[in-house]
N, C-alpha and C positions, 0 to 999 in steps of 0.2 A: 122371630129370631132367625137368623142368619145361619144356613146350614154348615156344617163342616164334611171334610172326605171323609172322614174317620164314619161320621155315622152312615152317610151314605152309602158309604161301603159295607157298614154290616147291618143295615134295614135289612129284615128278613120280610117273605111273604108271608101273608095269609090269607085265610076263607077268602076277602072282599082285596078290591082295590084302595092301595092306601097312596094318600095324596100328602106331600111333606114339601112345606112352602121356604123359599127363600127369601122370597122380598121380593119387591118389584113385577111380581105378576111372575115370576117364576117359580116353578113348584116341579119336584119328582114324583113321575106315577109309578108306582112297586104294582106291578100285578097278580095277582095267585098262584103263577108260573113261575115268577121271582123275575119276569123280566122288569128294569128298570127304564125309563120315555123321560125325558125331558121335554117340559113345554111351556111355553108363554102364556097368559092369556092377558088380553088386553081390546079396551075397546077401538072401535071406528066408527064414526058416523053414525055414531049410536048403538051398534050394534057389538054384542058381546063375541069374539075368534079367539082359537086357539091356534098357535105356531109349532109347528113340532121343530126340535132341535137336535134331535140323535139320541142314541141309547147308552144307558151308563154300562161300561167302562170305554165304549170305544170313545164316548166325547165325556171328556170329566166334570166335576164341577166349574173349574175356572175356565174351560172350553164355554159350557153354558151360560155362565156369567158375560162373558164377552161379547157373545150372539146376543143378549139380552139386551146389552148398550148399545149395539149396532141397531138392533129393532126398535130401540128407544128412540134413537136419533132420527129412522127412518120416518118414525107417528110425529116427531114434532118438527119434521119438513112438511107434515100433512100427507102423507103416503101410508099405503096400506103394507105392512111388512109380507103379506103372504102374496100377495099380488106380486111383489117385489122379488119375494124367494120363485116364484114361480114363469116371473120373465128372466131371471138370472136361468133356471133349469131349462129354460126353450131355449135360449142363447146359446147354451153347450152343447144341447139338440142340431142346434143348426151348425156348432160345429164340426159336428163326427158327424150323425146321422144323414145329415142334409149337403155335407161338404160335395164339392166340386169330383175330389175324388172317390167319395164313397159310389156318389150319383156313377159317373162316369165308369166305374167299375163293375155296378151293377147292369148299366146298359152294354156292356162289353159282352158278359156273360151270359146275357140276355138272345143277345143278337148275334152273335160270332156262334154257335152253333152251324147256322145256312151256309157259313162262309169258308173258302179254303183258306187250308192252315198260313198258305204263306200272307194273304190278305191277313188276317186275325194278328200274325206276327206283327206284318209293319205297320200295322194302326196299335198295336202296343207301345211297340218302339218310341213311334211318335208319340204317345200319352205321358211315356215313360221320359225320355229328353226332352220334349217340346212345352211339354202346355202343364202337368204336375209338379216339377219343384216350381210354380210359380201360381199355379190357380189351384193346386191340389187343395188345400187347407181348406179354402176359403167355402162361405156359405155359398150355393150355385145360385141361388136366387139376389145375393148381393152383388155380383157383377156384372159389372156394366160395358158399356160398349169402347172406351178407351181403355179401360184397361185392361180386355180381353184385345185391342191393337195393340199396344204394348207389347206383347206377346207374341203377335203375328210379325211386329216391324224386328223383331231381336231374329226368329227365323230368316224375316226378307234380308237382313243386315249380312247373314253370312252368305248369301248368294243364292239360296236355294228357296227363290219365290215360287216354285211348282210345289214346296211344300207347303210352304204358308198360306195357300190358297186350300190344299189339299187337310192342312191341318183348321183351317176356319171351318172346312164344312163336317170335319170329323166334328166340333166343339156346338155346332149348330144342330147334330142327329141327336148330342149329348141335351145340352140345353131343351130338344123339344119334347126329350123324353121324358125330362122334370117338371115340365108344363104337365103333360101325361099323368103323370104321378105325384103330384099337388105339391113340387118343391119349386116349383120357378113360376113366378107371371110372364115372363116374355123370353126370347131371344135376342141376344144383346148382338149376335152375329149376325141378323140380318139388318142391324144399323149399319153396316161398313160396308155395304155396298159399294164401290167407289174407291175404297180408302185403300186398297192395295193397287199395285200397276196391275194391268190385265199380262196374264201369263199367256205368250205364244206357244200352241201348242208345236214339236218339233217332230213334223211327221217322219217314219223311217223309213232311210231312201230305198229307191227300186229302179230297176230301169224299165222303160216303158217305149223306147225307139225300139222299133224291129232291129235293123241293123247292130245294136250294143245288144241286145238279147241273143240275135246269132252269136254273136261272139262269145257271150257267159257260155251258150250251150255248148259251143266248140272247147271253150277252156275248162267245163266242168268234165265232157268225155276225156279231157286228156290229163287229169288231176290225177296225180300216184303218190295219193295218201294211200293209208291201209285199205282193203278189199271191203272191209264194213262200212269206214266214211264212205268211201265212195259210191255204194251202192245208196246211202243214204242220201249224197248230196244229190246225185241223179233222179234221187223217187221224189226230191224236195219242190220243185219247181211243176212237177205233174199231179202232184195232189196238193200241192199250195194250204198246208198244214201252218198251225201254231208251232215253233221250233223246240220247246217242250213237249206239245203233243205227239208230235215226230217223233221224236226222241224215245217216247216211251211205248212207243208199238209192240204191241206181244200179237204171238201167234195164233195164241187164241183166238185173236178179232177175225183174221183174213181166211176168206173163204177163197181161194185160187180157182177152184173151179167155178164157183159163179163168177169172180171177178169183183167180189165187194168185200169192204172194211169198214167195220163197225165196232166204234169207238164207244163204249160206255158214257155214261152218262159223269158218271163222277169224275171222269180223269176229262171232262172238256169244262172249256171256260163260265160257256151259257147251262152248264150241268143240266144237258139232254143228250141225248143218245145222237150221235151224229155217223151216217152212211154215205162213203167215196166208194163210186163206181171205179172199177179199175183199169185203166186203157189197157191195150195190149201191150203196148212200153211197159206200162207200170208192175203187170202180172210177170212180163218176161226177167223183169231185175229181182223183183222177189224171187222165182222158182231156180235166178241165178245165187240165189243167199242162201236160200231151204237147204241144201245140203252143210253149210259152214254153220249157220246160228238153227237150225225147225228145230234142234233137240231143246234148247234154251228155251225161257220165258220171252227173253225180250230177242226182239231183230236185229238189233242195234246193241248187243251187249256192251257193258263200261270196259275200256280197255285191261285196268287191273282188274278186275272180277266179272264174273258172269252173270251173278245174281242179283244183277245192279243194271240201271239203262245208260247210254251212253250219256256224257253230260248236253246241258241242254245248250250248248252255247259252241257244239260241234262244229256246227255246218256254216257258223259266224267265220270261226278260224279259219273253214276250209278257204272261205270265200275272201277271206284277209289275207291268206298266203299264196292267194293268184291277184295281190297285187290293188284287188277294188278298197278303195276308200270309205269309209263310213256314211261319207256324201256324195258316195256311188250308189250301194248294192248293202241292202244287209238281208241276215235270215229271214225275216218276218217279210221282206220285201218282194217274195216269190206272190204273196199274197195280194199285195196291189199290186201286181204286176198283173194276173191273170186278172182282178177284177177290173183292170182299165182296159186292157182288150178285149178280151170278154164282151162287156160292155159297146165298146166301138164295133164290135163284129154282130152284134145285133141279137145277142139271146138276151133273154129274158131276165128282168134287173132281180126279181123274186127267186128267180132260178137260182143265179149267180150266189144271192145274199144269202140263200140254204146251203149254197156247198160252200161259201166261206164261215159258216156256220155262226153267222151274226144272228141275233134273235130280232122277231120281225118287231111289227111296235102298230101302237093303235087297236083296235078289233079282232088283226091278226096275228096277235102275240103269241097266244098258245103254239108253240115248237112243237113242229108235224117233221119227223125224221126222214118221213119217205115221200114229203111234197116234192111237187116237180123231178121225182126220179127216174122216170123216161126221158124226161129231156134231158137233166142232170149226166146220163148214162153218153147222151149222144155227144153232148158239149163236153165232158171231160175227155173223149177218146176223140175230137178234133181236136181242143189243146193240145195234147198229147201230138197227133198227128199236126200241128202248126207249129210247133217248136219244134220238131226233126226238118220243115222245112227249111224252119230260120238258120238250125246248127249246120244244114247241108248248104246253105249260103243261095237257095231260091232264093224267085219273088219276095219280097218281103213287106207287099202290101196288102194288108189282112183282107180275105176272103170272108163276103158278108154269110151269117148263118144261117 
């Protein structure tokens, strides 16, 4: 006989489990607890299973009814209901647990530890506009290699193919870490080899003729910005610095009387401890600043506050409002500037590559702070001494080293 809510609802427990049948292989189990189980039983291929269907009151009798026709229909397609409910439960698995952005979130958090904050920010950014309202959801293991283009060509569509390249390999670090942790069989990013235009990288300019370098050095001694820029833009070119890491020079690093600066490890690119010998130019502009900023943190204080570095895009402006174009001369361009002469003048390419503080590569990766710093010492205080030649309007064809 066909159960009713009424009883169901006041079945009380006792000592043993009691079992109260409705028909159709469904029956209520009442525990000794007084919890109540809905379940199926039915066979398969001979074999006797039970389906479990929820607990009474959260799923009622006509709830259980309902599950019981759908498990019905599923046995006489010739399917296994529990098999059934069990791939329906992986399916939803893969789509929270295993989704694009769960994965993708967790390799984030993962990896972005090593990273500086402003790296960690704009690979967010990018996760955040780029590549999640459109692959977030999705199982990572299910997509495939057009439709992760898709994605990339909507990026290349608005102009910005240095992203789309830059965000394929962010989706490819993601994808291999799923491989890693048994939610993806492949990379669908490295099908697309090809499939974007190749991105020109746009190097930033410098001058690199003697003659146009005389001249910057003549227009930088004559620049009447504030007394801080200026002592900045003049130390820029003789210690050929990152223009953030310029930027952020404290007192604490420079030894004047040795003539060395020693930059921590965390506040440089390659996060190792990087050491500029100091020419005698270079020591003389500092001991001209020591009395206006040595009480401060930084050398370079921000012009509204002191407890703040100057911005790092100072020595950009100074150099824009004497006139040089973007595809003259920028900040960063002090940098290849002394690496191309440098180079032509005959020191050491290993020397050079320590004091622009690039990390080496091959066997000799391990970042050695004080490699080549006798020579380092000698070659920084001839720059020094080869750009007073150039600004005073000598010779200005370079002297081998």
């Amino acid at each position: 006989m066909a159960l009713t809510e009424l009883e169901v609802k006041k079945q009380k427990a006792t000592h043993k489990p009691i079992k109260l049948t409705d028909g159709g292989g469904l029956f209520l189990l009442v525990q000794p607890n007084g919890a109540k189980y809905w379940r199926l039983a039915y066979r398969y291929c001979g074999k006797q299973k039970t389906l479990a269907f929820g607990v009474y009151p959260d799923t009622s009798l006509s709830d259980a009814r309902e599950r019981r026709e759908t498990a019905r229909k599923v046995l006489a397609n010739g399917a296994d209901p529990s098999a059934v409910k069990k791939a329906q439960k992986a399916a939803v698995v893969a789509l929270t647990e295993n989704s694009f952005e769960i994965v993708a979130c967790e390799w984030l958090s993962k990896f972005s530890k090593n990273w500086k904050e402003s790296h960690t920010r704009t690979v967010s950014v990018r996760l955040k506009n780029d590549i999640l309202p459109w692959l977030g959801a999705r199982p990572i293991g299910e997509i495939n290699a057009p439709e992760l283009l898709v994605v990339l060509r909507r990026i290349e569509s608005r102009g910005a193919l240095d992203t789309a390249h830059r965000v394929s390999a962010i989706c490819g670090q993601i994808f291999r870490y799923a491989i890693a942790t048994g939610r993806a069989l492949r990379d669908p990013s490295a099908d697309l080899k090809g499939a974007l235009p190749p991105y020109r990288i746009r190097h930033l300019a410098a001058l690199t003729d003697p003659l146009k370098i005389g001249k910057l050095m003549r227009d930088i001694e004559g620049y009447t910005g504030t007394f801080i820029v200026r002592c900045a833009f003049k130390l820029s070119p003789l210690v050929y610095l990152r223009p953030i890491e310029l930027s952020r020079a404290e007192w604490t690093e420079i030894d004047l009387e040795k003539a060395e600066w020693r930059i921590p490890a965390g506040k440089m690119k390659m996060k190792a401890l990087h050491i500029i010998p100091l020419s005698t130019q270079a020591v003389a502009i500092l001991r001209e600043l020591h009395p206006l900023t040595g009480t401060d943190r930084y050398l370079f204080p921000n012009v509204r506050t002191s407890t703040l570095p100057m911005a790092g895009n100072t020595i950009l402006a100074a150099i824009r409002s004497m006139g040089y174009t973007s595809a003259e001369m920028t900040a960063h361009g002090f940098r290849h500037m002394a690496s191309t002469l440098l180079n032509e003048q005959g020191f050491n390419a290993d020397a050079i590559e320590r004091q622009l503080a690039h990390k080496a590569s091959g066997v000799r990766a391990t970042y050695n702070a004080a490699e080549y710093l006798p020579e380092r010492r000698r070659m920084m205080q001839h720059w020094a001494d080869y750009l007073d030649k150039l600004k005073a309007g000598a010779d200005v064809i370079p002297l081998r080293a």
